[in-house]
Each structure stands twice: as structure tokens, then as C-alpha cells.
C-alpha positions in Angstrom: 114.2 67.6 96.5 111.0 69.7 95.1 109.3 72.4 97.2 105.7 73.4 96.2 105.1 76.3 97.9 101.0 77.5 97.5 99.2 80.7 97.9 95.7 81.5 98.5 94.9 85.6 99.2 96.4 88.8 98.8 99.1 90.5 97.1 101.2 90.5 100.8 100.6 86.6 100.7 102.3 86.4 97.1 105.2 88.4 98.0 105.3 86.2 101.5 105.5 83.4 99.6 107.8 84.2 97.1 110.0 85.4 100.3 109.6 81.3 101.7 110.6 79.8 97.7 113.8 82.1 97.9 114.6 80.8 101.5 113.9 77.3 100.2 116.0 77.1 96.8 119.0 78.6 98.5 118.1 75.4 101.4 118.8 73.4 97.9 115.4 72.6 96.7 113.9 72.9 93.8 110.7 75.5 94.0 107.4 76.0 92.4 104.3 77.3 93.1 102.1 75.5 90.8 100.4 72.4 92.7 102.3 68.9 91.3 104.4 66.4 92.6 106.7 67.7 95.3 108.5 66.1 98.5 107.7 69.4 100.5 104.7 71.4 100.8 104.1 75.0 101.8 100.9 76.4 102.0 100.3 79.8 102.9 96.3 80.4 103.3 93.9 83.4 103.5 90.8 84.3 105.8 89.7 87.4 104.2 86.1 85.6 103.8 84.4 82.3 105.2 84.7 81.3 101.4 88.5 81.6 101.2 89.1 79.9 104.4 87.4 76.7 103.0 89.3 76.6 100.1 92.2 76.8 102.2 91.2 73.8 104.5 90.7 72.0 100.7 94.3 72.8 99.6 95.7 70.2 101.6 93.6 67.7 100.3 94.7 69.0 97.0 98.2 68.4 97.9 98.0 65.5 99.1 96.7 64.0 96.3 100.3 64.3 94.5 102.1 63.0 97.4 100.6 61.3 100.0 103.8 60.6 101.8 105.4 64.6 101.3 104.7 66.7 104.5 102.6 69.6 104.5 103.6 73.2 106.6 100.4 75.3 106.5 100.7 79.0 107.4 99.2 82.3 106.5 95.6 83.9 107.9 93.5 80.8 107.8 95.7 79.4 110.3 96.1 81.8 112.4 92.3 81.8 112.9 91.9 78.4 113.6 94.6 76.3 113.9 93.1 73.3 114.9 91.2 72.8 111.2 94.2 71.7 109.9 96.7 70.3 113.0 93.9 67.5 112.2 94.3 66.9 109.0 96.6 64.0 107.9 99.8 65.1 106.2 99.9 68.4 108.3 103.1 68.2 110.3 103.4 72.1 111.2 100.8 74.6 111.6 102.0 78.2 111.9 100.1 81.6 111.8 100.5 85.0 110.1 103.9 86.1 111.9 107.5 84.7 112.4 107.4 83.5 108.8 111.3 83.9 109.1 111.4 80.8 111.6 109.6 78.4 109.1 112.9 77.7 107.1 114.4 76.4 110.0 111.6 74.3 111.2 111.2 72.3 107.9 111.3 68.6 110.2 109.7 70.6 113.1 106.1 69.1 114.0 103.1 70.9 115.9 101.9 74.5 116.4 104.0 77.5 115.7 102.1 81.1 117.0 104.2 83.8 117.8 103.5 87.2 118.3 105.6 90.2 116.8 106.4 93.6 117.9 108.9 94.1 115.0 108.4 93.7 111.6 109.3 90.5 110.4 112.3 90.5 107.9 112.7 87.7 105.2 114.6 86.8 102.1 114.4 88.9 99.2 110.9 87.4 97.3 111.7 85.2 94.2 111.0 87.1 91.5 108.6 85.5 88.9 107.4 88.3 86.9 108.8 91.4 85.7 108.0 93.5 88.9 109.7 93.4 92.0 106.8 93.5 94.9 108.5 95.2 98.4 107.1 94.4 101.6 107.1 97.6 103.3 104.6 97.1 106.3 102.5 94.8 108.3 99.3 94.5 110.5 96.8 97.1 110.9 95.6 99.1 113.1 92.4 100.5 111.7 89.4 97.5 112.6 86.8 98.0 110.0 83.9 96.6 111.3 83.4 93.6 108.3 87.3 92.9 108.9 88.8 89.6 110.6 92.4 91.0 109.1 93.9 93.1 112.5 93.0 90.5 114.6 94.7 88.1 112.3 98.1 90.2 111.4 98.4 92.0 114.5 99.3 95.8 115.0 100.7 98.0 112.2 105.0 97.4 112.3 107.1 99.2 109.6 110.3 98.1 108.0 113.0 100.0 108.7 113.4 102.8 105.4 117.5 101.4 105.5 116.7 97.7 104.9 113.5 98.7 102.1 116.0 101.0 100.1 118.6 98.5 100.2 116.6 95.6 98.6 115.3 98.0 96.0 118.7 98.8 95.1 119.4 95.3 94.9 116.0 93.8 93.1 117.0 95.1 89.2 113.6 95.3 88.6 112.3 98.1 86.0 109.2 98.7 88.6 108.7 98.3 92.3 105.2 98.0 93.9 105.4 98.7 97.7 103.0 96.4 99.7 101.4 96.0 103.0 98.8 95.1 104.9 98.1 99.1 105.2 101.2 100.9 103.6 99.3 104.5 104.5 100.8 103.9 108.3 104.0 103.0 107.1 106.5 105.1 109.6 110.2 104.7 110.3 111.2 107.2 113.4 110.5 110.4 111.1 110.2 109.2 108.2 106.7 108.4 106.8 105.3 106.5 103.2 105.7 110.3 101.3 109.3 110.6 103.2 110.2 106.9 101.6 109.2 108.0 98.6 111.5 110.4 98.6 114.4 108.3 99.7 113.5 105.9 96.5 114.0 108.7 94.0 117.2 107.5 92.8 116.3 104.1 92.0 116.4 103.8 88.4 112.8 102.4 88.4 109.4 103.0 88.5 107.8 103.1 92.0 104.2 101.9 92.1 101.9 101.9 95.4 100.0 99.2 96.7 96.3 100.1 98.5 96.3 103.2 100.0 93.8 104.7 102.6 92.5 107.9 101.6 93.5 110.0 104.8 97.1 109.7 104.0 96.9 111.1 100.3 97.6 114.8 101.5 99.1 117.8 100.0 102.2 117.5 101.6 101.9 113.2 100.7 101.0 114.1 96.9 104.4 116.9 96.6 106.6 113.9 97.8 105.3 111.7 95.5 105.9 114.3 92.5 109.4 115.6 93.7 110.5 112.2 93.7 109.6 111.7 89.9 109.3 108.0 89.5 106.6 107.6 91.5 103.8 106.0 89.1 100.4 107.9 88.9 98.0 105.3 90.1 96.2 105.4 93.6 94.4 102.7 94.9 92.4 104.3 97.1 89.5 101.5 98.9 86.5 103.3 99.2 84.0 100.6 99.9 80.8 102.9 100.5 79.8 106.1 98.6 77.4 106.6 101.7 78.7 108.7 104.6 76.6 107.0 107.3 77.2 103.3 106.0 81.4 104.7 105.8 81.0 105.6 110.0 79.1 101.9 110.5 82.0 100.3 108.4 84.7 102.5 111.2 85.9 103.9 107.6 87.3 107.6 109.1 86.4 109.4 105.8 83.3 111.0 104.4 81.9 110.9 101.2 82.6 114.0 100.6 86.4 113.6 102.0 86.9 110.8 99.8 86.1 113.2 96.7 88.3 116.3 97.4 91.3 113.4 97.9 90.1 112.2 94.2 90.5 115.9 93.3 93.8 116.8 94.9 95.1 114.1 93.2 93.9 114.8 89.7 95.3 118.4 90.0 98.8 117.3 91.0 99.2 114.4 88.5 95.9 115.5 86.1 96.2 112.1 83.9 95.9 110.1 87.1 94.3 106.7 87.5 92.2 106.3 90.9 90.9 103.2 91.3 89.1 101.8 93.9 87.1 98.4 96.0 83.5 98.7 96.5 81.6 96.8 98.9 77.6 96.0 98.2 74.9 95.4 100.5 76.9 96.2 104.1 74.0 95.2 106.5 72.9 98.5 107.4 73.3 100.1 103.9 69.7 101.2 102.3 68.5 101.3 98.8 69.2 105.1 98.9 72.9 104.5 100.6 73.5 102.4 97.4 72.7 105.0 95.2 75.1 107.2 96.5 78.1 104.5 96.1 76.5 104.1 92.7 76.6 107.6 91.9 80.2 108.1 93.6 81.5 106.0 90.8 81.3 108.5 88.0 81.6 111.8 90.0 85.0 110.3 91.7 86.2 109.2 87.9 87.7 106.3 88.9 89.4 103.8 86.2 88.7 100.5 87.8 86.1 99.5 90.1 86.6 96.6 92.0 82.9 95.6 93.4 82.5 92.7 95.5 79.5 91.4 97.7 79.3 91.9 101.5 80.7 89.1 103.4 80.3 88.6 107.0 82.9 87.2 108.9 82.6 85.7 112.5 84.3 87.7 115.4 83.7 91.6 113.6 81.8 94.1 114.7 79.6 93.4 111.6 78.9 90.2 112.6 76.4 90.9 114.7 74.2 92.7 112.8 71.3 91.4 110.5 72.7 90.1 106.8 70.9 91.3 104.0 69.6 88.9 101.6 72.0 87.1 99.3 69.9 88.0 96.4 69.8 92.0 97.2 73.9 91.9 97.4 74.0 89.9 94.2 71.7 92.5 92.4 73.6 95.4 93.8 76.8 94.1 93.0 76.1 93.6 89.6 75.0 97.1 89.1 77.9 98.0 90.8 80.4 96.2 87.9 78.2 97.6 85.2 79.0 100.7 85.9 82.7 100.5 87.1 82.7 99.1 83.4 81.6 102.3 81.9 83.9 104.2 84.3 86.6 102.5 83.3 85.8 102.6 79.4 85.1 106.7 79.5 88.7 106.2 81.3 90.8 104.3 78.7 88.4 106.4 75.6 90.6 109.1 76.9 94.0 107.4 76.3 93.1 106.7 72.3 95.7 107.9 69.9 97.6 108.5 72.8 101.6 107.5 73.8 102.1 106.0 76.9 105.8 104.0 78.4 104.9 100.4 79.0 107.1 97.6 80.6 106.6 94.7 78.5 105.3 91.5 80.8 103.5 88.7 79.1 101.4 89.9 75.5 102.5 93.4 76.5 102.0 95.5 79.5 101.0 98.5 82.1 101.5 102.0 81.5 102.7 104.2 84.6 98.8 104.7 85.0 98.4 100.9 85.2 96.4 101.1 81.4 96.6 97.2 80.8 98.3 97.2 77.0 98.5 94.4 74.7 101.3 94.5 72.3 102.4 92.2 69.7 107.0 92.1 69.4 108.1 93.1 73.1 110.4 91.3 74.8 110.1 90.6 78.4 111.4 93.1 80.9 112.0 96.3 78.2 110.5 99.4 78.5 108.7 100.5 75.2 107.2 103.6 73.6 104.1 102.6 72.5 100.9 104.3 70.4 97.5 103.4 72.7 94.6 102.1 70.6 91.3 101.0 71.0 89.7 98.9 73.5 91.2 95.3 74.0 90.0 92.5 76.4 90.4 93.9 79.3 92.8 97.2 78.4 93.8 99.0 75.1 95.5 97.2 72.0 98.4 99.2 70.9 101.3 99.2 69.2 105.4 99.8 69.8 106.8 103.1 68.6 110.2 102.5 70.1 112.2 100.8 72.8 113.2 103.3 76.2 116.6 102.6 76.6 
């Protein structure tokens, strides 16, 4: 029997997911996650825009066209929102939402609607691993309600793993790095121990430790010390800005200024001073001016980040930001293009200062990622080794470079 088990979203859905194909091979099925033929079907959807959802109702259609006759379990944000758009649809036979994932491996012949709420955090098998990372769930649910997001209302309150169960399964994994995801890792807390405490308690794994999206209200001084006591903590923050503009940040129920955001960007370049900060950008928020955009255009270079994810506004039913007045698509497009351009340059001032330079990069597919997630490509790796390598000049979308020696 062949499970297909398919993901639309974010990085917590991938790691979900990969959770589910673990459950299901040692159920005795064969698993992928490439749409084919299959005699089961999994499909674990996102809501993060209208966009998204619609390509999740499309997925079963997609599936269906394989195997007609193979039932289809839907799950994942997009459900959870509106599980009637696909109870509907032919070939659906179970329709769960964002939480008790755990119970879908034993509903496999179930049929209907499965919503449950959680006030614990939901444990599941170890994820498959199909790359050379290991991804950690750490956290769920948020508690923060942006005004443009449909995500708390989706994944319910904030709920931590317990620090016990997250350190075991990294001792376990065998991976060479571990990034820790969440919905929002920053409120990760187990009794007294918070997401600089765990940090701490990782410092013996023989690996590096890399962080998913952080908020910038948790990178303190007291956050940054853990992270450079415990010594294999990778420097690369992904901190989400989303507006350089201090009064379009208090419409968004960001709890940051500008000027906030900034002295983070600082405190972390003084603690780990070859630090990548990178960063999400959202353009043309309905109340945000042509002078509000300059700032988030200027922020770009004065915060130094390497990477600038830039993305168009997109206004979601049932926010607070839903009922105020869109801006035209064509002003979002414009602005989000000027946006890229200059994350571009950002990032290519970033990697000009890398040149010449030797960096430790776990070899992945063509090459790899330095600790300050510098996107190498390298020709003679092998999979899953740790090299030395000599950083060159720009390459697609990173550095070429080339191996000095393998880091035993």
C-alpha cells in the first residue's frame, strides 16, 4: 500500500507532515510526498492567504486525478477554517483541522469531521527525515493576533513541548543540524525554562542548533548570552519585521518600534558581530503611506539585514485588518518590487563581505549553508559531511566556493 502524503504552507506544516509519513511507514505503507499514484492520500493545507487556501481546495482534485478510487484525509489550516469546502468534495472521506494530528493515524478508515481543541501540545512521531537537517517542533499556536493574521484563530493558544521530550529527540535525530520550529518559538516556555534556557539544555548535542522565526522582543541580553554560552547555537536570526514604520507596526498589533527593532539588530551584531539578520517585509498594509514606506525602505539598509523576504499585503477575512480599506493592487505590486530590489542589494553588500573568506558548510544537495545560513555551492561534497570551505563570488542565489577540507 502507497501513502502520498502532501503539503501546502509553512515550515511547521513540513515537519507536521513528515511527523504523519513516519507514523504511516511504520503503519506499513510505503510514503511519499511527491503527488503520483497512491492508495492513500494525506493532505495537509495552509490558510496563511485567500490564495493558498484555493490551492488547497485544488489539491484534491489534483489527487484525485491519480486515483480516483484512493481516499483522501484533508487536514492542516485550510480546514480548520472551513471545513465544509472540502467534506463536499468527492473522495474526501475525513476532514480534520490544525490540532490532534496524533489521532489521524488511527482514523485512517474513519469518515466525517475531526475538530478538536488542545490545551497541551500535541506530541507526534519523530518527522521522516528527507534532507540533511533534522526540523524540531518545539511549539504551537500563538498568542500574539496581528491584525492581517487568520493564524491564532486557526492554531489556537501558544502550548510548549516539554524541554525533556525536545532534548530527547535531538539526541536521537543524528542530524549534523537542528532547526527548532513553531508557530512562534519566542513564547516557547516549559515551567522555568524559556527558548534561551533550551538552548542551553541543547549545548551538548553534537550539532548545530539553528532557530526558526523569532519575534524581536525575545532577542534580549540575557536571550543572546544563552545563545553564545551554549556554543552551537548558529548565528542567524530571523527576526519578521514587516513595517519599518512605527505607527503602521502599532496598526499591525506588532509590540515593537522602529527604533526597538534596530537596537535588537545591534545587540545582536555586538554579541555574534558576523551575524546574519534576516527578515519578512510586508508592502502596502492598508493604512501604510507613501512616507511609511520609505521608512521600511530605508530600515532595510540601516538594520543590515542579509535576506529580505518582501511580500504583498494580503487581506484575510475575519482580521482586524479586514475591515479596513485595501489599497490598490497596483500600489502593493510597485512597492513590493522596490522592496526586493533593495533586499537584493542588502543581501549582495552582505555576501561581498564573506569573499575570500572560510566558512563550515554541511553539504546538502550542490553544496550547502554556512552557520550564517550563506547559501554555498560546491562542486565534490558528499551528503551529510561538514566541510571547510573557501567562499567565493557571487553564485545564483549564494556564493560559489570551493572545499578546503572535511570537519571530522
Amino acid at each position: 500500500m502507497k501513502a502520498c502524503v502532501f503539503t501546502l504552507g509553512c515550515k511547521m506544516n513540513e515537519v507536521e507532515s513528515a511527523s504523519l509519513m513516519r507514523g504511516l511507514e511504520a503503519r506499513g505503507y510505503e510514503v511519499t510526498d511527491t503527488l503520483g499514484y497512491a492508495d492513500l492520500y494525506l493532505l495537509n493545507t495552509c490558510a496563511v492567504t485567500a490564495e493558498a487556501e484555493k490551492k488547497s481546495r485544488q489539491a484534491v482534485a489534483r489527487m484525485r486525478k491519480f486515483n480516483p478510487a484512493a481516499p483522501v484525509i484533508v487536514c492542516g489550516c485550510a480546514s480548520e477554517h472551513d471545513a465544509q469546502a472540502f467534506a463536499g468534495r468527492e473522495g474526501v472521506t475525513l476532514v480534520a483541522g490544525t490540532m490532534r494530528k496524533d489521532k489521524l493515524l488511527g482514523m485512517l478508515e474513519e469518515r466525517g469531521i475531526l475538530h478538536e481543541k488542545e490545551a497541551a501540545f500535541c506530541e507526534l512521531p519523530p518527522p521522516k527525515r528527507n534532507k540533511t537537517r533534522a526540523f524540531l517542533r518545539i511549539q504551537d499556536g500563538c498568542d500574539r493576533f496581528c491584525s492581517y493574521c487568520l493564524i491564532p484563530y486557526l492554531r489556537g493558544r501558544t502550548r510548549s513541548r516539554s524541554a525533556e521530550s525536545i532534548l530527547a529527540e535531538a539526541e536521537g535525530c543524528g542530524a549534523k543540524e537542528i532547526v527548532l520550529t513553531g508557530i512562534d518559538i519566542s513564547s516557547y516556555r516549559d515551567g522555568g525554562t524559556d527558548l534561551g534556557g533550551l538552548l542551553l539544555k541543547l549545548k551538548e548535542i553534537p550539532a548545530r542548533i539553528r532557530l526558526g522565526s523569532l519575534e524581536a522582543g525575545v532577542v534580549s541580553a540575557e536571550f543572546l548570552a544563552a545563545a553564545k554560552e551554549a556554543g552551537n547555537v548558529c548565528p542567524h536570526f530571523h527576526l519578521s519585521l514587516q513595517s519599518g514604520s512605527t505607527r503602521v507596526l502599532r496598526a499591525m498589533n506588532r509590540h515593537y518600534t522602529r527604533e526597538q527593532f534596530l537596537q535588537t539588530c545591534a545587540r545582536i551584531y555586538e554579541i555574534f558581530p558576523g551575524a546574519a539578520v534576516t527578515t519578512d517585509l510586508i508592502a502596502g498594509y492598508p493604512t501604510e503611506t507613501e512616507e511609511d514606506f520609505e521608512e521600511t525602505l530605508s530600515v532595510i539598509g540601516e538594520a543590515g539585514f542579509a535576506r529580505v523576504h518582501a511580500f504583498p499585503f494580503s487581506m484575510r477575512g475575519g482580521t482586524a485588518a479586514a475591515k479596513l480599506t485595501d489599497l490598490p493592487a497596483s500600489v502593493k505590486k510597485e512597492r513590493t518590487a522596490r522592496l526586493i530590489t533593495a533586499g537584493k542589494e542588502a543581501e549582495a553588500a552582505y555576501l561581498g563581505r564573506y569573499c575570500g573568506k572560510t566558512a563550515a558548510v554541511l553539504y546538502e544537495e550542490e553544496g550547502g549553508y554556512t552557520e550564517n545560513y550563506i547559501r554555498t555551492y560546491v562542486a565534490g561534497g558528499r551528503e551529510g559531511s561538514m566541510y571547510e570551505v573557501r567562499i567565493g563570488k557571487p553564485f545564483r542565489d549564494g556564493v560559489s566556493a570551493e572545499i578546503i577540507k572535511e570537519i571530522k
